[in-house]
N, C-alpha and C positions, 0 to 999 in steps of 0.2 A: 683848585683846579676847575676849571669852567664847563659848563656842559655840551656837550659836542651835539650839534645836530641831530636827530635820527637820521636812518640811512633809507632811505626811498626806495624801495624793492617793489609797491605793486601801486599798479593805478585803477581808480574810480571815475566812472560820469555820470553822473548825478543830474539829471534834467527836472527843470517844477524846484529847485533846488533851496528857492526861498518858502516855500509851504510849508506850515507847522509839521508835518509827518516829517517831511524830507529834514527840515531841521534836525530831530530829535533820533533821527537814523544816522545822521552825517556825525553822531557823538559819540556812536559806537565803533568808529574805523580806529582802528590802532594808529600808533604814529609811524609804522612802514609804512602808509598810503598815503599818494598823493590824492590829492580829489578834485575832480573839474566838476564846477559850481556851474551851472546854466542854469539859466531866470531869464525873463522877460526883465524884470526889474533892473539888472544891472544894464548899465549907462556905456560902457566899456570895461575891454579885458582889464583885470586888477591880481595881481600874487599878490594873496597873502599866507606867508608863509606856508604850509603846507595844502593850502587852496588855490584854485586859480577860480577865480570870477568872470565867467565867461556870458557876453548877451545872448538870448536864445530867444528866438522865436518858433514854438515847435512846430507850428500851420508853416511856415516857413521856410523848402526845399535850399533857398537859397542863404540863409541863416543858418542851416542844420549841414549845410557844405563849409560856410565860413568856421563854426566850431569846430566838424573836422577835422578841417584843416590845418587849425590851430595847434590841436593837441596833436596830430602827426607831427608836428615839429617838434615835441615834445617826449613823443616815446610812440610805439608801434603795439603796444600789448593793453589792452584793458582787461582787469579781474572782476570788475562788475560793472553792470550796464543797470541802469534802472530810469525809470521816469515816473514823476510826480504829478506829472502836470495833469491836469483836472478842473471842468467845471460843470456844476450842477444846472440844469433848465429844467424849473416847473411848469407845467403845465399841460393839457389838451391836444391831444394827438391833431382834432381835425378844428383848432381856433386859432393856432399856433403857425405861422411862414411857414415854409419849408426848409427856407436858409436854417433856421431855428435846430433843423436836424443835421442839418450840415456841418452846422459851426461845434456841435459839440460832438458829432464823429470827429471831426479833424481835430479835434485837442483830445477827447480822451481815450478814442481809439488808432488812429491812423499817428499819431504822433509816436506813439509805443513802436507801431509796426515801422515807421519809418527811420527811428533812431536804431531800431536792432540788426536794420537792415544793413543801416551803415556803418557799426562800427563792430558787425560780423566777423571781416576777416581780423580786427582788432584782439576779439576775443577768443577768437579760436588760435592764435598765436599763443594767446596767456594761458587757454586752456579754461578760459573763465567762466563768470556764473552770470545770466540774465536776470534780474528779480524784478516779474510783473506785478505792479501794483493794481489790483483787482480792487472789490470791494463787497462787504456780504448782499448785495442787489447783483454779484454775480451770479450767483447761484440759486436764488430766491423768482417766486413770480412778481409779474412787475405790478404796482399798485396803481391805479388811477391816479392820474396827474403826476406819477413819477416815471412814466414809463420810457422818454427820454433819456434819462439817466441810466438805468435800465438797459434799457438797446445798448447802450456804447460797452457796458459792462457784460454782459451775456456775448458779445461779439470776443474780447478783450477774452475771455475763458475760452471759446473754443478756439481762438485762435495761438491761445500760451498753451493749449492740449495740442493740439497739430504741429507749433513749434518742437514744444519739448519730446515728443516721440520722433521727430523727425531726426534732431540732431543728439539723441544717444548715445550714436556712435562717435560724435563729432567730436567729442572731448568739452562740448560747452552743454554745463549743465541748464535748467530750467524751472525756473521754481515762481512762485506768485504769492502773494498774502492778501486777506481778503480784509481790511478793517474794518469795523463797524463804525459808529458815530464818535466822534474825536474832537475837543476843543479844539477847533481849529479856525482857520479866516473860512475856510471854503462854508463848514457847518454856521460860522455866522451868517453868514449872505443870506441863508435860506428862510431865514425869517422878513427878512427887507425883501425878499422877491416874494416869498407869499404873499404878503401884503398886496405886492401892485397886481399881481395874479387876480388878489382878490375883488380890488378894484376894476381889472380891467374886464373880466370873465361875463358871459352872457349866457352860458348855458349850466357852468358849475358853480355859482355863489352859495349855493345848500349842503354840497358835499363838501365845499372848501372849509365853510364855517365850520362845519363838524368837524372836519380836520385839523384844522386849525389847534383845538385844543391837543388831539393826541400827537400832532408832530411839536408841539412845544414841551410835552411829557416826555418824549423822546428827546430834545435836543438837552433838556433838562442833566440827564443819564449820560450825555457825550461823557466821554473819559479822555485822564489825561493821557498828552501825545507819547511820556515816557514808556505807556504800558507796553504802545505800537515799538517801539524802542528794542525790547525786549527780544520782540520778535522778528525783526528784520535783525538781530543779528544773529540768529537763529539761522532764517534764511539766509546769510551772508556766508558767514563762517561756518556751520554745521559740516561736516566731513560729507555726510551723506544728506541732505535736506530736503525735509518733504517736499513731496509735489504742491501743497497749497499750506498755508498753515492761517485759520481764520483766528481773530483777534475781536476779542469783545462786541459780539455779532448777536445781534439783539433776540431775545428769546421769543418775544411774543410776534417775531415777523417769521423767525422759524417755525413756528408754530402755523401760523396760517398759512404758510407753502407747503405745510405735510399736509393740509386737507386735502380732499378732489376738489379739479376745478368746479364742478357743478356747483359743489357745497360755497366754493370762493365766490363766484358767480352771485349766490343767493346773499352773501352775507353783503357784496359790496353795492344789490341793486337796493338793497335796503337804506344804503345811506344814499343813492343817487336818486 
């Protein structure tokens, strides 16, 4: 007797959908779920079998209508929304364009708020779950030369807090995970961009150097994307799922956000 399909009961949309996290998330959907794959990287829409491969440009209103509209031909309910997409700028609050802040609020915050926006009434049909992809620099003070990254994430917390109390009652739940450092492409880049950081900089070649060693200590400790795995399906399927649930979140960065700032203050004009 041959094996019969599974039977398609709930839908996913999955945006950043090609990134190590997002990968190793999209392993833990049962086979009731469809799952809309968006990526920059794909070329055009592709089924595969219980996927659809959808192009996404997430800075892109008019990309993020074309998806859409896609999957309203396809069904009216999504079970969970989430977004991947993310990227990291080292550097210098005041050496740095301005574009520089711009471009990475519109990928890793305004992209979130824009996708939830629109496939709201989606979710509130299914009754569904939002799952914000945060990171432990949400919660944390921001470091010198990371503070970019930073911003988008302290933005992305208070506003999945004002989301998820707002819609309570709404029957769509709210939840976020906070990952720490993860084999991932994004965690690779950071080392090829410190480098030209370190080449190009005029006022921090002293503190970069110094850093240089301890963020390569840390990338060292990245864990694998399975652990993050674990946990978004947690966040996913959990009956009741917490409000945040942080994931391999580095000790010694916890550590120096519980001091006072004054004390942070002292320790960081020591290396500048």
């Amino acid at each position: 007797m041959e094996n019969e399909d599974p039977v398609i009961t709930k839908y996913a949309f999955i945006a950043g959908s090609e990134s190590g996290l997002a990968q190793a998330a999209i392993k833990v959907f049962p086979e009731c779920y469809h799952i809309f794959c968006a990526d920059i990287r794909y070329a055009e829409i592709k089924e595969c079998g219980n996927r659809t491969l959808i192009p996404l440009n997430v800075t892109d209103p008019s990309s993020l209508m074309a998806a859409r509209d896609y999957i309203a031909q396809k069904t009216d309910k999504l079970d969970i929304v989430t977004c991947f997409a993310g990227i990291v700028t080292l550097g210098s609050m005041v050496e740095l364009p301005a574009d520089s802040m711009e471009k990475i609020m519109q990928v890793n915050f305004l992209s979130q708020y824009r996708i939830n926006n629109l496939f709201f009434p989606f979710l509130k049909k299914a009754g569904g779950r939002i799952i914000t992809i945060s990171s432990e620099y949400g919660r944390l003070d921001a470091l010198p030369i990371h503070g970019y990254y930073a911003v988008t994430k302290h933005a992305l917390e208070v506003y999945n807090d004002s989301l998820r109390r707002e819609l309570q009652k709404s029957g769509v739940s709210v939840t976020a995970i906070r990952p720490g450092a993860f084999k991932t492409s994004l965690q690779g880049g950071i080392e090829k961009q410190f480098e030209s950081l370190l080449e190009a900089t005029e006022m921090y070649k002293n503190i970069l150097t110094k850093m240089k060693f301890l963020m390569t200590g840390e990338l060292k400790k990245a864990k694998d994307p399975s652990l993050f795995a674990k946990a978004f399906k947690k966040a996913a399927f959990a009956k009741r799922p917490r409000r945040y649930y942080n994931v391999k979140n580095s000790f010694k960065m916890r550590l120096l956000s519980a001091l006072p700032d004054s004390f942070q203050d002292f320790i960081f004009r020591l290396f500048l």
